[in-house]
MARDO-267802 format. One line per 4 residues: number of its first residue (from 1); their letters; for each residue x, y, z of N, C-alpha, C. Coordinates in Angstrom, 3 decimals. Layout:
NUM = a = X/Y/Z/X/Y/Z/X/Y/Z | ...
REM end
This chain:
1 = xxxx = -12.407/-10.470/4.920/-12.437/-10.556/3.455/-13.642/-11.355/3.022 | -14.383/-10.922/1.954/-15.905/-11.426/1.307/-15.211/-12.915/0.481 | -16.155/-13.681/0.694/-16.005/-15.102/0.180/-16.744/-15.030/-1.155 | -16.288/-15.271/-2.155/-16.139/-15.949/-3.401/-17.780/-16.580/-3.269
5 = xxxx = -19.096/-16.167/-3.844/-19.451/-17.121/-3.775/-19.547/-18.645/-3.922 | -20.301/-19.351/-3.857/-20.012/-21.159/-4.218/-20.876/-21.160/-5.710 | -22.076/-20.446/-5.333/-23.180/-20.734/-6.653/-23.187/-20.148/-7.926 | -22.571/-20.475/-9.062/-22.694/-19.429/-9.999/-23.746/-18.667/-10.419
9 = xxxx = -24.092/-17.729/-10.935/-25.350/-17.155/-11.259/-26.167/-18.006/-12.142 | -27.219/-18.243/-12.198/-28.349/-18.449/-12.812/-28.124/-18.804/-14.219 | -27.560/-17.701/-15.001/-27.545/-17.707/-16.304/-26.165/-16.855/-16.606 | -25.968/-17.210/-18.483/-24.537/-16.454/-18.719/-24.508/-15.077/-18.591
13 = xxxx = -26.254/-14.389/-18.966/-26.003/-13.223/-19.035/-25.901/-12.375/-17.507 | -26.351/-13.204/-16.621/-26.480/-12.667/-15.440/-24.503/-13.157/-14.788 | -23.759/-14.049/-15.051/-23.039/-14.340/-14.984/-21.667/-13.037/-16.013 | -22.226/-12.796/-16.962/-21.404/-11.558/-17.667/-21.705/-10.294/-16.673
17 = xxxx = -22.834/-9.890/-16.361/-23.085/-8.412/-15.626/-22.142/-8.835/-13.636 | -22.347/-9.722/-13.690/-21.675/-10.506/-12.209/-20.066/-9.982/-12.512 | -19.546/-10.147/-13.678/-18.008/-10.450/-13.902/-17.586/-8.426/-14.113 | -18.734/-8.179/-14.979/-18.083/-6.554/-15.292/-18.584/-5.804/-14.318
21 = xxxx = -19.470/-5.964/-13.201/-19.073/-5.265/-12.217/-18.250/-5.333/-11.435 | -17.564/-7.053/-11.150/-16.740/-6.918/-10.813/-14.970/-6.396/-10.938 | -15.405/-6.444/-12.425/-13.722/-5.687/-13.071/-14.147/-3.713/-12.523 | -15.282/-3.814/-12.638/-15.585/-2.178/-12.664/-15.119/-1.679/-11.410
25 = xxxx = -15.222/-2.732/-10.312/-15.127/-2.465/-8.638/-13.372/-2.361/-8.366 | -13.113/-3.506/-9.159/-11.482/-3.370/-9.194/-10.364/-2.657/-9.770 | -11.233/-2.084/-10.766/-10.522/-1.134/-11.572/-10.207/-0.093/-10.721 | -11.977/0.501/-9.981/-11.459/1.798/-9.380/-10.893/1.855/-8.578
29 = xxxx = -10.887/0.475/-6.973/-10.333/0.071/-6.237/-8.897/0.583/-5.992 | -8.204/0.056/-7.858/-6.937/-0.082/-8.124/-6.246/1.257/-8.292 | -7.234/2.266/-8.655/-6.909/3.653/-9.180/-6.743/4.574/-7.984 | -7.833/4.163/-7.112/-7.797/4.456/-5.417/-6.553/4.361/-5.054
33 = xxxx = -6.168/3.195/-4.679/-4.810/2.117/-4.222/-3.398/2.896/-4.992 | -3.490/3.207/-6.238/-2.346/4.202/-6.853/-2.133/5.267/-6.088 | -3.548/6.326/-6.289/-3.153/7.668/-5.780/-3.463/7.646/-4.072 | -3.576/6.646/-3.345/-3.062/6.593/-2.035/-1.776/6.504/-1.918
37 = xxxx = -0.742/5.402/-2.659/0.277/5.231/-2.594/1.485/6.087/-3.266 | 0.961/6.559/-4.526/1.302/7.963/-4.899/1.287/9.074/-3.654 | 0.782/9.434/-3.047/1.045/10.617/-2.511/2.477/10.463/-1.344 | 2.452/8.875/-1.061/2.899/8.234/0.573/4.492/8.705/-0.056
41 = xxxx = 4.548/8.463/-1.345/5.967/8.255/-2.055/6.586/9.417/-2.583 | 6.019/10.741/-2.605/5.902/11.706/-3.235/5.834/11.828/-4.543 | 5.050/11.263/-5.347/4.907/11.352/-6.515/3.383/11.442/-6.814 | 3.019/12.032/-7.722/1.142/11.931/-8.686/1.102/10.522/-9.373
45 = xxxx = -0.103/10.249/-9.563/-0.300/9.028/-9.711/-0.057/8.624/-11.235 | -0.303/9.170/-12.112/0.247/8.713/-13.263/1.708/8.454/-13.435 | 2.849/9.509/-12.866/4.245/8.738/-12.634/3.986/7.604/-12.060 | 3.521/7.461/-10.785/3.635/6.081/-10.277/3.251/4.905/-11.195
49 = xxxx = 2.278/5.143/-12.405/1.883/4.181/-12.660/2.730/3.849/-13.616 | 3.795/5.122/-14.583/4.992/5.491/-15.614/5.641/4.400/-14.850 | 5.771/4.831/-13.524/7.226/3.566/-12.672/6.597/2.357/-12.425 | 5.770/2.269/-12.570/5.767/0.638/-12.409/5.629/0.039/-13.625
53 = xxxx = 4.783/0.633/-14.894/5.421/0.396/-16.426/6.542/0.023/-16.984 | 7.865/0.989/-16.203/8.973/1.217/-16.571/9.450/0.258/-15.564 | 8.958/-0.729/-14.679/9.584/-1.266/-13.316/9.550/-2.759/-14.286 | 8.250/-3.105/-14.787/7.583/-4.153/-15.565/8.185/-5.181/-16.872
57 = xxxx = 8.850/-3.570/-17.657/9.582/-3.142/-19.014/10.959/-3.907/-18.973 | 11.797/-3.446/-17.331/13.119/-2.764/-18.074/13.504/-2.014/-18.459 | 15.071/-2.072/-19.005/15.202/-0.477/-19.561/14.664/-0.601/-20.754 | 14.109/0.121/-21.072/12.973/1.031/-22.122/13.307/2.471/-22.964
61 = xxxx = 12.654/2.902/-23.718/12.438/4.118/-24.696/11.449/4.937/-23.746 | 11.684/6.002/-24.173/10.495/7.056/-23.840/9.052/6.492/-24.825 | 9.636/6.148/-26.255/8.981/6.198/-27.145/7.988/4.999/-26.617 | 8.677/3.810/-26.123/7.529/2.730/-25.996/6.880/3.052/-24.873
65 = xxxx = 7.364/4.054/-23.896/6.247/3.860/-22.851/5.311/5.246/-23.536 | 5.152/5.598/-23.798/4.669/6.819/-24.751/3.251/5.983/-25.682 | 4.126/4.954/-26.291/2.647/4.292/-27.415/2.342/3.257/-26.186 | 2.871/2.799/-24.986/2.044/1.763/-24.251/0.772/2.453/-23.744
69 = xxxx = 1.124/3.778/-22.973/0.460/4.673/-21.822/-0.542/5.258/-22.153 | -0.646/5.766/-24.205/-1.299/6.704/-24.618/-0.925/7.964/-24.094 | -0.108/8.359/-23.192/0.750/9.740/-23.299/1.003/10.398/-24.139 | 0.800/11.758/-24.893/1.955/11.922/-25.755/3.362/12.403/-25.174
73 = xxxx = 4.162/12.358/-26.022/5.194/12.311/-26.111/6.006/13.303/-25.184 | 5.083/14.279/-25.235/5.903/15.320/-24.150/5.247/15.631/-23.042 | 3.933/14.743/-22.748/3.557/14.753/-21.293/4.594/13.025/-20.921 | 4.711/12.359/-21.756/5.868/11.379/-21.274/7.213/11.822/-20.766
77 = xxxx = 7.898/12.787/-21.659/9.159/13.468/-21.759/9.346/13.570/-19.793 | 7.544/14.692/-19.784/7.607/15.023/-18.529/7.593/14.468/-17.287 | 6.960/13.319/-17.374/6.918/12.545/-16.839/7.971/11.407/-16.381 | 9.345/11.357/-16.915/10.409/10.719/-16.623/11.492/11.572/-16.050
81 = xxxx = 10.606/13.173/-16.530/11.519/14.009/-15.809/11.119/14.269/-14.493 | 10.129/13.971/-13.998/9.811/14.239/-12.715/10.571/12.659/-11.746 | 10.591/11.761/-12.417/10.856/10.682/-11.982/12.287/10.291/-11.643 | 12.957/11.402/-12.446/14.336/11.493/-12.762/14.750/12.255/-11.411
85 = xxxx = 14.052/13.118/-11.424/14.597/14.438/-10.351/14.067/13.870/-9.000 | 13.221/12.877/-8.734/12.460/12.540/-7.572/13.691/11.147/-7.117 | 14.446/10.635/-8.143/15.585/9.592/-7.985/14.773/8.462/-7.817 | 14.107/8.485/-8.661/13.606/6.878/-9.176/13.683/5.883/-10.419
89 = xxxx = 14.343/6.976/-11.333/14.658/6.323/-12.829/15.815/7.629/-13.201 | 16.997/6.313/-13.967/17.911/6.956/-14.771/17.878/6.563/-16.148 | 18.173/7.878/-17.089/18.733/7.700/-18.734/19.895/7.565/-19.014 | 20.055/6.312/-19.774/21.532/5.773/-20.287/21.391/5.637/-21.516
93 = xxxx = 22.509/5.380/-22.225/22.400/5.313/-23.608/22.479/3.848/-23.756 | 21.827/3.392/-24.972/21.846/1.840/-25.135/23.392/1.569/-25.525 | 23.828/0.578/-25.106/24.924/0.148/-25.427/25.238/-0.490/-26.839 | 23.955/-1.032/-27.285/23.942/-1.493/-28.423/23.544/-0.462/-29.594
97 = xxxx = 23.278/0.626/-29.335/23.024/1.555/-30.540/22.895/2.981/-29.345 | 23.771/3.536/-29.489/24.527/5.000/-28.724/23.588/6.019/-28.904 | 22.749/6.001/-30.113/21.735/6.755/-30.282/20.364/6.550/-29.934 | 20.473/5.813/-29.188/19.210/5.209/-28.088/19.368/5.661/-26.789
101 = xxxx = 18.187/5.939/-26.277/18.398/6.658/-24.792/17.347/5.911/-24.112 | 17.368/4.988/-23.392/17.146/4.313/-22.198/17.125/4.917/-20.914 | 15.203/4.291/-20.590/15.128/4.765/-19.270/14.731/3.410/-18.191 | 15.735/3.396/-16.808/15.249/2.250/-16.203/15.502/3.040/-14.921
105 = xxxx = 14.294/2.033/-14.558/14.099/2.072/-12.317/15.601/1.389/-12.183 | 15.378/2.892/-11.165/16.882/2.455/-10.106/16.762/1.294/-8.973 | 17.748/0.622/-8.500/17.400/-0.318/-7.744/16.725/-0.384/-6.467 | 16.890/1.124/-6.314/16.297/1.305/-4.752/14.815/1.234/-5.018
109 = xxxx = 14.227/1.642/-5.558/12.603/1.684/-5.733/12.031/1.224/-5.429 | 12.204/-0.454/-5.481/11.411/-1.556/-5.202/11.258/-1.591/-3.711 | 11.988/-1.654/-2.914/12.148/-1.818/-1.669/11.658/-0.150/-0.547 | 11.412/0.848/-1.430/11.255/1.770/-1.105/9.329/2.301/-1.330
113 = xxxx = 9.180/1.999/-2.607/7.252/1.584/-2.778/7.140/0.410/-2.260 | 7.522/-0.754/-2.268/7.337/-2.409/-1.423/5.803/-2.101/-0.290 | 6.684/-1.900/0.632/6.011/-1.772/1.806/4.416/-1.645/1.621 | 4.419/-0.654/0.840/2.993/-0.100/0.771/1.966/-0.870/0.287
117 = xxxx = 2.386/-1.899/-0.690/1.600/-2.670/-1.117/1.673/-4.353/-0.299 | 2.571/-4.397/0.533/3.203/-5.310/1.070/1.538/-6.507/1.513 | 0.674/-5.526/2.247/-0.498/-6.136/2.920/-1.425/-6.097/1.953 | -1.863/-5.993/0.962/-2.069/-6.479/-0.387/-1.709/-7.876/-1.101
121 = xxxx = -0.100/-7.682/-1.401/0.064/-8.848/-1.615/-0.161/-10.019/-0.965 | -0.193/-9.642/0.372/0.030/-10.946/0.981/-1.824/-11.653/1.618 | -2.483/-10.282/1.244/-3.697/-11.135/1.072/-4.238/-11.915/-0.036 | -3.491/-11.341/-1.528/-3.961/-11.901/-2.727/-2.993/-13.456/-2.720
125 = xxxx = -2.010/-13.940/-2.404/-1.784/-14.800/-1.847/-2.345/-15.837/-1.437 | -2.996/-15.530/-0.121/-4.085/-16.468/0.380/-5.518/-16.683/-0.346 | -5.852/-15.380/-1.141/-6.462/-15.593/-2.245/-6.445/-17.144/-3.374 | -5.057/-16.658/-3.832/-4.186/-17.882/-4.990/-4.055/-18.832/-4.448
129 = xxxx = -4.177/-19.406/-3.157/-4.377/-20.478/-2.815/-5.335/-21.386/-3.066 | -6.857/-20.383/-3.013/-8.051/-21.461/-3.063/-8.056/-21.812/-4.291 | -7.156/-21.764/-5.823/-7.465/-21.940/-7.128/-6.310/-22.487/-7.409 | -6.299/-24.365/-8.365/-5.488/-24.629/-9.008/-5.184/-24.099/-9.990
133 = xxxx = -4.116/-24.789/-10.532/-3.312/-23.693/-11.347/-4.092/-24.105/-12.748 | -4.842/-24.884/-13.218/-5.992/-24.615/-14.501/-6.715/-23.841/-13.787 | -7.190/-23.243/-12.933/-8.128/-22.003/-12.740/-7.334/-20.718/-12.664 | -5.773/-20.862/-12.125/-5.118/-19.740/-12.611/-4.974/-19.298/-13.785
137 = xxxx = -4.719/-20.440/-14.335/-4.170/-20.173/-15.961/-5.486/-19.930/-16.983 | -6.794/-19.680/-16.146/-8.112/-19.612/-16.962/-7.984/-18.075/-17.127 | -7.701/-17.267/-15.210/-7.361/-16.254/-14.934/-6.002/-15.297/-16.015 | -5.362/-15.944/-15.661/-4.155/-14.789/-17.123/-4.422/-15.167/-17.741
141 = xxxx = -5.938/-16.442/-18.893/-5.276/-15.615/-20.173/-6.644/-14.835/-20.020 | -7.577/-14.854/-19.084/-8.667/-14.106/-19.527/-8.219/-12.402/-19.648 | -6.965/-12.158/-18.524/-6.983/-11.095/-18.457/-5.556/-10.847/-19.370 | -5.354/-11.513/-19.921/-3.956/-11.147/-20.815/-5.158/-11.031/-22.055
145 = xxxx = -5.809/-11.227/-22.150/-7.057/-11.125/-23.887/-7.319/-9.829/-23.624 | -8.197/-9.610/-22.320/-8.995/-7.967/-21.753/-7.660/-6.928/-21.972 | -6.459/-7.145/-21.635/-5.177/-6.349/-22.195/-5.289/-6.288/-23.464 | -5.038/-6.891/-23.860/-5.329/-6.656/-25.353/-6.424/-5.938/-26.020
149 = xxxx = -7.373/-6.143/-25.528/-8.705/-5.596/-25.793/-8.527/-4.144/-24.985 | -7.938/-3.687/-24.206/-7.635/-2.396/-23.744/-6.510/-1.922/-24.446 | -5.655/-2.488/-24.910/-4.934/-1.963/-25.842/-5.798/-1.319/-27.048 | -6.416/-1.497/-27.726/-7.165/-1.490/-28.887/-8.033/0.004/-28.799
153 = xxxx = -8.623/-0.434/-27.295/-8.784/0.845/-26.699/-8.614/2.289/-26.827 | -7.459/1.944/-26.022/-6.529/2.994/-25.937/-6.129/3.554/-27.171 | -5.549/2.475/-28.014/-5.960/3.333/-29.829/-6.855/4.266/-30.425 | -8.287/3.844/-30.020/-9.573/4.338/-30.235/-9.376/6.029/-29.874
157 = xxxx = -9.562/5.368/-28.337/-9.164/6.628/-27.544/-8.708/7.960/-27.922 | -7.307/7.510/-28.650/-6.362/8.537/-28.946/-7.151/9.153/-29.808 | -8.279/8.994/-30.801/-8.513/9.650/-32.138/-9.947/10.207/-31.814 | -10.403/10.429/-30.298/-11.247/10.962/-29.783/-11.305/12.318/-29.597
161 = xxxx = -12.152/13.806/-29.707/-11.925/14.662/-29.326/-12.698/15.151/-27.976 | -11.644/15.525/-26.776/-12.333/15.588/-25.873/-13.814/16.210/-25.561 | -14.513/15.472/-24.844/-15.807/16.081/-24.651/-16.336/17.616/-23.705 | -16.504/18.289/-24.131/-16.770/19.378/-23.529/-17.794/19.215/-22.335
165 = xxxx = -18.166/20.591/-21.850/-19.124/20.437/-20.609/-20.277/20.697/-21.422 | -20.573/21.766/-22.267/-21.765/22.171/-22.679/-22.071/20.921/-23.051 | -21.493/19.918/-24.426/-21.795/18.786/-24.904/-22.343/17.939/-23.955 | -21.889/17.669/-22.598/-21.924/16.854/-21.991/-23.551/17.589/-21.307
169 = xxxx = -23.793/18.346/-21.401/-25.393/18.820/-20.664/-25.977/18.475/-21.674 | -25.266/18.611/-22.850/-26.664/18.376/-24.209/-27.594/17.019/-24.523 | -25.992/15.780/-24.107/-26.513/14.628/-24.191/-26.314/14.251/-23.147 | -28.097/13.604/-22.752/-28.509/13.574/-21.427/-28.576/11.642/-21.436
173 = xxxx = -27.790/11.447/-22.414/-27.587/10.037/-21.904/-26.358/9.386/-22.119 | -24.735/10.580/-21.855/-23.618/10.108/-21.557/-23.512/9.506/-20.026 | -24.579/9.619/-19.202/-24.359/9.276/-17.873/-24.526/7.231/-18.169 | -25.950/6.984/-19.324/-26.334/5.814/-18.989/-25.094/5.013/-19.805
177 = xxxx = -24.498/5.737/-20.777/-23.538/4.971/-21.785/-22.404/4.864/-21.015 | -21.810/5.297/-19.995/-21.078/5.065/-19.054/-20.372/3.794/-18.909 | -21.738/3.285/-17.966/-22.016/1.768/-17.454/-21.517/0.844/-18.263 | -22.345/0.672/-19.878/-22.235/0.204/-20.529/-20.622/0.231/-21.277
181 = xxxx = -20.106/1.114/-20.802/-18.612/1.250/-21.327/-17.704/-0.285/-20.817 | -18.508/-0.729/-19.547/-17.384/-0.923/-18.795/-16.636/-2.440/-19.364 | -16.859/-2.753/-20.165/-16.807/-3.975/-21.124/-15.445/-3.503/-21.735 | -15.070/-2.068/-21.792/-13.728/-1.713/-22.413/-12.892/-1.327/-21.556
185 = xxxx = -13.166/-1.598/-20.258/-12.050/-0.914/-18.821/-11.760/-2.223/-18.209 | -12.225/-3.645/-19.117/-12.063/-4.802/-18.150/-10.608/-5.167/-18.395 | -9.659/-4.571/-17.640/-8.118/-4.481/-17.460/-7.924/-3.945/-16.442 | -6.608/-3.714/-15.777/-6.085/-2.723/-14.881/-5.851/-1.456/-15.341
189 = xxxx = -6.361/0.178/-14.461/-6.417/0.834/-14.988/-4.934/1.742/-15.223 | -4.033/0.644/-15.074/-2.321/0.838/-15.430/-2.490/0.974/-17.366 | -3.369/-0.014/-17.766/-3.356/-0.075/-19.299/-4.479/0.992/-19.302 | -5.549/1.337/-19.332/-6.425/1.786/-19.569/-6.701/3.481/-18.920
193 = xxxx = -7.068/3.593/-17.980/-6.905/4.913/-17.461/-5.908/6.034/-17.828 | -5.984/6.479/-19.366/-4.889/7.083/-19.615/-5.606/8.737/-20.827 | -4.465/9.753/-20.806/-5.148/10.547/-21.433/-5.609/10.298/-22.689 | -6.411/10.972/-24.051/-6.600/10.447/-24.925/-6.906/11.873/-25.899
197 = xxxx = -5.200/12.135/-25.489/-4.925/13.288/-26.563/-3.968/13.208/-27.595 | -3.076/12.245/-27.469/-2.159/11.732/-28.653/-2.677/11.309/-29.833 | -1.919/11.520/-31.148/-2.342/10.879/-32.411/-2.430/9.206/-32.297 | -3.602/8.888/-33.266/-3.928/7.735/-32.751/-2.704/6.430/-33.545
201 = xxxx = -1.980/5.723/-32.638/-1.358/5.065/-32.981/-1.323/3.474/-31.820 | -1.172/2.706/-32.714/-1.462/1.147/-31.986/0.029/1.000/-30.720 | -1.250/0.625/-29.295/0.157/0.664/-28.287/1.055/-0.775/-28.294 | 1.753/-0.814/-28.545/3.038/-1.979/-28.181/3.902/-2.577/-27.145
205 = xxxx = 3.658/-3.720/-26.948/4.384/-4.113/-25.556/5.665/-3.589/-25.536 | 6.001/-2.892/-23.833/7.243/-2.319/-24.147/8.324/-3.396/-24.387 | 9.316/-3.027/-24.955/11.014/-3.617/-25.270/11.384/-2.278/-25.494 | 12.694/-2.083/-25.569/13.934/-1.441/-25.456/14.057/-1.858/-27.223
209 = xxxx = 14.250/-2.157/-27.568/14.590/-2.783/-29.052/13.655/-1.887/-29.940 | 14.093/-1.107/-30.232/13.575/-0.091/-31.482/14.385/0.598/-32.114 | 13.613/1.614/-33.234/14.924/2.482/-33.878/15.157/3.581/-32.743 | 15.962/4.664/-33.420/16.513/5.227/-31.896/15.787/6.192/-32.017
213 = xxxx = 15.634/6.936/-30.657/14.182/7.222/-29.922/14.909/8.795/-29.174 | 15.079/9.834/-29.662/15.942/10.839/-29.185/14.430/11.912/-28.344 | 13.331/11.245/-28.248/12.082/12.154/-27.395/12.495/12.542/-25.725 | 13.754/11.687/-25.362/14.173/12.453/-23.978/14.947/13.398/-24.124
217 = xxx = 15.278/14.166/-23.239/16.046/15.203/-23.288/17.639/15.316/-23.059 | 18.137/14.173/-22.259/19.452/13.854/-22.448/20.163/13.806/-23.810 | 21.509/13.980/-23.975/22.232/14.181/-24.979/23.198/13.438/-24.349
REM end
């Protein structure tokens, strides 16, 4: 494992391009690391990432993981239905309002994806060791802000119309604006990496606590 350097860079701005390549390296890393572990489990990688949303949540709405994910609504629908039939998440009705339909990870799950990430965790671990906990706590909130700031995103996103191929030959400098994007992917690409065909509406931390949410298909 590569050591942390000791020396900070030179300057802030060389110290900012230091930090977003490094979110850029981890992002994809992380997207890698999904659809490896996606396939091991039998599932595509966007469920996997639905189940660990929904692992994160609790029991939940279709509807909130729907405005978290930027899904719409019926690639979500579909998506709990594959999850459903694969026996990794069940729909119940809320107990507190009958006309709520709740979706939560079954208990086996955890112990059944575990493994895979098992040698991961236990290197980031020895990681969290070399940093007191004011350098942890510098760490979540920097990246609880960049959530947020990918939330906002993902709003944007939604009110985008996808880019074509011809378009994309026309302008011969979507390759360099790329790079420069990466200031809006500095999150995990659990928040961010998502489609951006839904009407544009602001995503919300999931809760279960909403009006009632009849977008699954159970009755």
């Amino acid at each position: 494992m590569s050591k942390t350097p000791h020396r900070p860079p030179a300057s802030r701005p060389r110290l900012l391009t230091v930090l977003d390549e490094a979110i850029r390296k981890l992002s994809a890393q992380s997207v890698l690391i999904s659809d490896l572990v996606a396939t091991r489990v039998g599932l595509n990688s966007t469920d996997l990432e639905c189940l660990d949303l929904l692992y994160l949540a609790g029991a939940t709405t279709a509807g909130r993981l729907s405005a978290h994910t930027g899904l719409t609504t019926g690639a979500t629908t579909a998506a709990i239905d594959r999850l459903e039939r694969a026996g990794f998440v069940r729909r119940r009705r809320d107990p507190d309002d009958r006309r709520v339909v709740l979706v939560e990870v079954l208990g086996h799950c955890g112990p059944h994806i575990e493994p895979f990430y098992r040698p991961l965790q236990e290197l980031l671990t020895r990681v969290n060791r070399r940093y007191d906990n004011a350098e942890l706590m510098t760490v979540v909130r920097y990246l609880t802000e960049a959530l947020e700031a990918g939330a906002h995103h993902v709003a944007w996103l939604q009110t985008q119309p996808a880019l074509s191929h011809q378009r994309c030959r026309q302008h011969s400098g979507v390759a360099e604006s790329f790079g420069a994007s990466a200031a809006a992917r500095a999150v995990s690409p659990r928040a961010t990496a998502v489609p951006a065909r839904a009407a544009a509406r602001r995503p919300r931390p999931l809760s279960h606590k909403e009006p009632a949410d009849v977008s699954t298909r159970r009755k």
